[in-house]
C-alpha positions, -999 to +999 in steps of 0.1 A: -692-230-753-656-237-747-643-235-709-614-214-698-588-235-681-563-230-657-530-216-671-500-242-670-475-234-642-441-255-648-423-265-618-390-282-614-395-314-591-353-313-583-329-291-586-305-299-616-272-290-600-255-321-613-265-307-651-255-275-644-217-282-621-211-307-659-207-268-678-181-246-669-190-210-658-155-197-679-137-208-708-101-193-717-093-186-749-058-178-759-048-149-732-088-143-725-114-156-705-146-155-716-182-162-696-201-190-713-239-180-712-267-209-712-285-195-740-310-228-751-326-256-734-350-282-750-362-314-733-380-350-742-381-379-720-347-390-732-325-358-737-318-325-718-298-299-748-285-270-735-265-248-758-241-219-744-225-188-759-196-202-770-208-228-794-211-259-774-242-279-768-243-300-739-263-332-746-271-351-711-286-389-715-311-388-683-311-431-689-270-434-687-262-401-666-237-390-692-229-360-708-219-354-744-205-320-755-205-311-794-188-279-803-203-260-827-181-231-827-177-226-869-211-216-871-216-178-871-236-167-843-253-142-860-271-166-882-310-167-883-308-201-867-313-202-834-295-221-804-330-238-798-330-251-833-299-267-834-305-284-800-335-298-817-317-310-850-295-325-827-317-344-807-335-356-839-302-375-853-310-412-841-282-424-814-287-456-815-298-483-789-262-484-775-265-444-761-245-418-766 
């Protein structure tokens, strides 16, 4: 008989304020200014994505503390493909020993 275990509880060991001060709350376009909402996060030991409402993904290196941002503003966001989904194609393209 199988045993019931303990459900996973995920914690965050330290709070990620330099990740999150890197994106900017507001964006101006033309005469407007528009809220950028976080709207994807993925993770592996080498990556954090997160991708906003306005098309960007933010693509932070946790070996060089950098930040890479890739605007992916032609793609229409009412497309069955989700933020999550590019942020994985993304972290799929080989970078190369050199970083990002």
């Amino acid at each position: 008989m199988a045993s019931i275990s303990e459900p996973v509880i995920f914690r965050e060991f330290c709070p990620l304020y330099y990740l999150l001060n890197a994106i900017p709350t507001k964006i101006q376009k033309g005469f407007r200014s528009i809220v950028v909402y976080l709207t994807a996060l993925d993770t592996n030991s080498d990556y954090i994505a997160v991708g906003s409402s306005i098309g960007m993904l933010y693509l932070y290196c946790r070996h060089l503390n950098r930040m890479r941002k890739y605007n992916f503003e032609r793609w229409d966001p009412d497309r069955s493909v989700s933020a999550v989904l590019r942020t994985q194609a993304l972290l799929c393209i080989d970078i190369g020993a050199d970083g990002i």
